[in-house]
Each structure stands twice: as C-alpha cells, then as structure tokens.
C-alpha positions in Angstrom: -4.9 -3.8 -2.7 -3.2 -0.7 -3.8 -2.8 0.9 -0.4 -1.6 -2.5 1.1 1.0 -2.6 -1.6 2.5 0.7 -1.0 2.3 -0.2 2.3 4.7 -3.3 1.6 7.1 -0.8 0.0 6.8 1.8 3.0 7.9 -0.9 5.0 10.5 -1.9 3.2 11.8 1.5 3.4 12.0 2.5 7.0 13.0 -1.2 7.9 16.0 -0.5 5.3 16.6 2.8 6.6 16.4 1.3 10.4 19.0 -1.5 9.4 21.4 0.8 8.3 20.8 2.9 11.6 21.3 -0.3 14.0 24.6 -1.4 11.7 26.3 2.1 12.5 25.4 1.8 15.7 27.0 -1.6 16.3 29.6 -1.4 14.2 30.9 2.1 15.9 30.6 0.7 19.4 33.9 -1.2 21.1 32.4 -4.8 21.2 30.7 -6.5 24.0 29.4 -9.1 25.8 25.6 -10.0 27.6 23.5 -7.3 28.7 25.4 -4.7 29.0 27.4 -5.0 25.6 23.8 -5.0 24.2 22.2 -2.5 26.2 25.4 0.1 25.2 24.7 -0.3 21.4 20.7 -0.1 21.6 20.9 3.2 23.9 22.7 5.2 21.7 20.7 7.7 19.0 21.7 5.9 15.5 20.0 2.7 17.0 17.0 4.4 19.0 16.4 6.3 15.4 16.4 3.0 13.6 14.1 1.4 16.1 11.6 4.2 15.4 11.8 3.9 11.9 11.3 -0.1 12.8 8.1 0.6 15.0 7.1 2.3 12.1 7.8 -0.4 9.4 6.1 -2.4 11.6 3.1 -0.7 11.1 3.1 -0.4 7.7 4.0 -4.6 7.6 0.9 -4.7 9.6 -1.4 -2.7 7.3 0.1 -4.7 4.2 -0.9 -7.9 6.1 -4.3 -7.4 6.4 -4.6 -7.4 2.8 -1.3 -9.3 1.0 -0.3 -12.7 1.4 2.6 -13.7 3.1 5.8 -14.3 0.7 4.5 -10.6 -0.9 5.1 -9.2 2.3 8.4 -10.8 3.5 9.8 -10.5 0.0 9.2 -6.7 0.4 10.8 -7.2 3.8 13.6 -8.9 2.6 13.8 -6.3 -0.2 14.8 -3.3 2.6 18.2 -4.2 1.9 18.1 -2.8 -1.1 17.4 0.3 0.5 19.8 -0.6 3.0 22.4 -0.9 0.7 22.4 2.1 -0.6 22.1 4.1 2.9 25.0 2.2 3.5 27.0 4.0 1.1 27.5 7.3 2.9 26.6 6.1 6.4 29.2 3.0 6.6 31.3 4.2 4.0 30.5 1.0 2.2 31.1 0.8 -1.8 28.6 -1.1 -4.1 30.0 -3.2 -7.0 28.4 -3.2 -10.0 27.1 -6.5 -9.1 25.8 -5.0 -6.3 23.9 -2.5 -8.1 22.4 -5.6 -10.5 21.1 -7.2 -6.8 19.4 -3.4 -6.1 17.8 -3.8 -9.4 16.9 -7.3 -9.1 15.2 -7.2 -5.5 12.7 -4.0 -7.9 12.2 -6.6 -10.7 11.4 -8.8 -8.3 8.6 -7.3 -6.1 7.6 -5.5 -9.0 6.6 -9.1 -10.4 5.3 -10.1 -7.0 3.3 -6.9 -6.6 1.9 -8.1 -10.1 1.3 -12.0 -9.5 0.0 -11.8 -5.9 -3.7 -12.5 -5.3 -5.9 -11.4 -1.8 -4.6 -13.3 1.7 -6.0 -16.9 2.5 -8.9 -16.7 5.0 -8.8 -20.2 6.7 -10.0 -20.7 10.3 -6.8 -20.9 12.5 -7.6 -22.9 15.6 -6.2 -23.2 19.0 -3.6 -25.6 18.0 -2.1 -23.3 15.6 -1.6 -20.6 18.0 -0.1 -22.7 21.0 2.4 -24.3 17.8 3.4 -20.7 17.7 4.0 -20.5 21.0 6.1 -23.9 21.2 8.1 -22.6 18.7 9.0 -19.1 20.0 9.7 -20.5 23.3 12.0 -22.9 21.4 13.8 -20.4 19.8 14.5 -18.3 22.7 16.4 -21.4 24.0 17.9 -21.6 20.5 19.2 -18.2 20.3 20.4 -18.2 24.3 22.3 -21.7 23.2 23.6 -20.0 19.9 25.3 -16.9 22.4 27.6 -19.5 23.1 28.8 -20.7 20.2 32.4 -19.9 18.6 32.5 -16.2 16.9 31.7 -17.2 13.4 29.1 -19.8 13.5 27.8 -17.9 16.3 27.3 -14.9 14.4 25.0 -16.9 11.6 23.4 -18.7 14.3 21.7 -15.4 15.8 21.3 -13.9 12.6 19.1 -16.7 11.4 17.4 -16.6 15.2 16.4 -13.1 14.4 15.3 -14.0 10.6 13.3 -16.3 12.4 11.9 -14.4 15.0 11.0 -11.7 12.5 8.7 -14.0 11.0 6.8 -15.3 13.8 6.1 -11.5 14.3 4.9 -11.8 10.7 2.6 -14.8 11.0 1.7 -14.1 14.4 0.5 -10.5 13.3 -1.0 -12.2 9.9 -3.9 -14.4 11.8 -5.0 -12.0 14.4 -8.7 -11.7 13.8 -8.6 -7.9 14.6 -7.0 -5.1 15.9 -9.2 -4.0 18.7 -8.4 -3.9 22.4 -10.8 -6.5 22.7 -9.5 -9.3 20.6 -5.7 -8.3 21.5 -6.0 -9.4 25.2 -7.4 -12.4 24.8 -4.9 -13.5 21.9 -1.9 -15.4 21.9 -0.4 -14.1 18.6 -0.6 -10.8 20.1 2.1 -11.3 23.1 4.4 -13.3 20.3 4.4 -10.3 18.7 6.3 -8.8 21.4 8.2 -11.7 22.9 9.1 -12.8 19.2 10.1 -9.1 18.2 12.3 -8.8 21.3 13.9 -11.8 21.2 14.7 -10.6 17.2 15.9 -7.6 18.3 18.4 -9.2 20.6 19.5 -11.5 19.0 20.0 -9.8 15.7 22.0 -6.7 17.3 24.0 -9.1 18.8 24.8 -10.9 15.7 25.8 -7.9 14.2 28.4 -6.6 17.2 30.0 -10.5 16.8 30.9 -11.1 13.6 30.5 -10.2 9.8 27.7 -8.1 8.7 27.3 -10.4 5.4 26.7 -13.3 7.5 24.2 -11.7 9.8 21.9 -10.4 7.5 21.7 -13.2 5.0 20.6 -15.9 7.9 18.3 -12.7 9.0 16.7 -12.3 5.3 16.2 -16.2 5.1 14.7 -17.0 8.0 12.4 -13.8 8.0 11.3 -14.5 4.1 11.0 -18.0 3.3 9.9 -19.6 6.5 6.8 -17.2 6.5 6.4 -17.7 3.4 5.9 -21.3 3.2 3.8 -21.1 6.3 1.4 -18.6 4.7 1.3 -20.6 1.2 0.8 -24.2 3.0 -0.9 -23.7 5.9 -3.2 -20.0 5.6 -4.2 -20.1 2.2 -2.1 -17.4 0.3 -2.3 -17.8 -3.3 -1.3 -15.5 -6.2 -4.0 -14.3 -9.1 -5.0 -17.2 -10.9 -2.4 -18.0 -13.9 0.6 -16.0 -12.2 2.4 -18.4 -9.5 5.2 -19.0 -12.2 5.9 -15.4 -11.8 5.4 -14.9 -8.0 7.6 -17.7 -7.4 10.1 -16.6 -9.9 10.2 -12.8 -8.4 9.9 -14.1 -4.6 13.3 -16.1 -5.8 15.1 -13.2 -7.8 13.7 -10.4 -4.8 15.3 -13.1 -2.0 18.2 -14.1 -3.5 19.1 -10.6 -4.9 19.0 -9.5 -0.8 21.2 -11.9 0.2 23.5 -10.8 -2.2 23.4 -7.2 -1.0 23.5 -9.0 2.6 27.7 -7.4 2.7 26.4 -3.9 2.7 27.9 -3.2 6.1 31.4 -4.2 5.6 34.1 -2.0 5.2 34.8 -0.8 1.6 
C-alpha cells in the first residue's frame, strides 16, 4: 500500500511537471489549425520533455493502480495541478493569489485524507461486456472530440478539454482491469489498445484545447472528466471501497482535492 501510494504522488508529480511543459509549449507557439498546428506544438522540446515526464507518470499511475482504488488515484491525478501551479510560476510567468495558494494546500489536505480513508482496489470479475462498453465509448468519443474541433473558440475550447479529461480516464479504467502485465495477457486484451487509442486521442485533443482558447477552461473540463467519471466507475461498478468507517473522509478529501484543482485550473494564464 505504501509503495502504491507514493506512487500516486510520483505521478502526480511528473504529470504536473509535464502540464506545465505542454502549456509553454502551446502557449509560445503562433496558433494553429488541424494537423499541422498540432504536430508544430508537440515537436518542439518543452512538449517532447513533458510527454516523457507523462510516459513516466503513466507508469507510476499504473503501479498505483494495481494496488489503490480508483478516485485515490485520479484525485492524485487531479492533484498535479498543484504542482503544476506552482511550475507555472517561473515557467509561464504566472502569479498565484493567495487563494490560490489555499487551493495548493487544499488539493495536500485532501489526498492526505484520501491516502488515509482509502482501503485495497475492488476485485470483481469484469466480463466481456465491460470491455467492448469501453470500447463503444472511446470510439464515441473520438467522434465527440472530432465534432467538438468544430465548434466556436470558446465552447470549443471546454469541449476538448473535457474530451481529454475523459479520455484520460478510460486510460485509467482501461489500465485498472487488465488482469496482468505480461506480453501474454496484453495481446489478447482489449483495455490494452484503449490504452493507446484513449491516450492519443487525450493527447490531441487536450493540446489542442490549450492552443484554442483559455487555459482555465481547458484544464478544469480536463481535471473533471479525468477524476470523477473514473471515479464513479471504479466505486459503482469494480468494487473500490475505502477502510471500513472512513468514506465520510474519502469523499470529503476526493471533494476538497478536486475542487481545490479546479481552482488552480488558471495557472496558465498570463499574470
């Protein structure tokens, strides 16, 4: 339990470090449109950086979720903005209220009391059913996010944002019920190809929500759909509980850790 917690926290390290990296990056290119818009922010070094220190989180999120429940591990995703936030600072010149600083210490409080409450991960049988589901759904929200590329600048910004969010955490749930890591039981596994196709289709639609519009928006759809759609998932449907006694304070630090991100979701715009 230990090692998957600090695990959690590496995570939520790199992927706050690699945020800040992938803002900088499309923030300090001229903006663009379709492939090639895309393709010039991801090729240059401040976003190739924060993609390794995402394949990296990505790990760690992987070792934590072989141990943790669900909403413990998204909140700790979630909670990368805190780090985020305050890489921000000298990177993108941003400038943290004090409010601001109260979010940073809420999103700690908070996955401190989650890293408390939480109990071991559900172990339910997962048939084929859920698998194809998972499949439906990414396949529906590639349409999704390819529909939400046209939208007007604003609501099209939000739109992608919460299309990564989402993707995000059909890499989390995906990764969560695969029975094992061997070459073996990868091949013949559904969840393991979301992992890529739903990662992808995250990253592209999250960097393009961030060369579109405001920052703020962005990541707050991002940290929602990554956190509590997971989260709910893993509670209702794969068994994740906390230790007996403690959901009142699981729930009430996944609340304070989430809401506390979204909060700190402006640390890319200018100061």
């Amino acid at each position: 339990m230990i090692i998957s917690l600090l695990a959690a926290l590496g995570a939520a390290v790199l992927f706050g470090v690699a945020s800040a990296l992938q803002a900088y990056a499309a923030r300090t290119e001229p903006p663009g449109s379709g492939l090639r818009g895309l393709l010039r922010v991801v090729l240059r070094l401040p976003y190739l950086l924060g993609l390794g220190c995402d394949l990296a989180g990505f790990v760690a999120e992987i070792v934590a979720l072989r141990s943790l429940p669900l909403f413990a591990v998204q909140a700790a995703v979630a909670g990368s903005l805190a780090v985020t936030a305050v890489v921000a600072v000298p990177l993108l010149s941003a400038r943290l209220s004090v409010n601001e600083w109260i979010a940073v210490a809420g999103v700690c409080v908070g996955l401190a009391s989650i890293g408390v409450s939480a109990g071991a991960e559900g172990t339910p049988t997962v048939g084929a059913a859920f698998r194809w589901g998972l499949v439906v759904a990414t396949a529906v929200l590639i349409l999704a996010a390819l529909g939400a590329s046209r939208l007007p600048s604003r609501a099209r910004c939000t739109a992608l944002g919460l299309a990564g969010g989402l993707g995000f955490g059909i890499v989390a749930i995906a990764a969560r019920i695969l029975p094992g890591l061997s070459p073996a039981h990868l091949v013949r596994d559904p969840a393991a190809y979301l992992v890529i196709v739903a990662g992808v289709t995250a990253f592209a639609s999250f960097t393009t929500a961030l060369q579109t519009g405001a920052v703020a928006a962005a990541t707050s759809a991002l940290v929602l759909g990554e956190s509590v759609v997971p989260s709910a998932v893993g509670a209702l449907l794969l068994g994740d509980s906390t230790r007996a006694g403690y959901w009142p304070i699981a729930a009430g630090g996944f609340a304070l850790a989430v809401v506390s991100a979204v909060l700190l979701a402006r640390f890319g715009e200018p100061a």
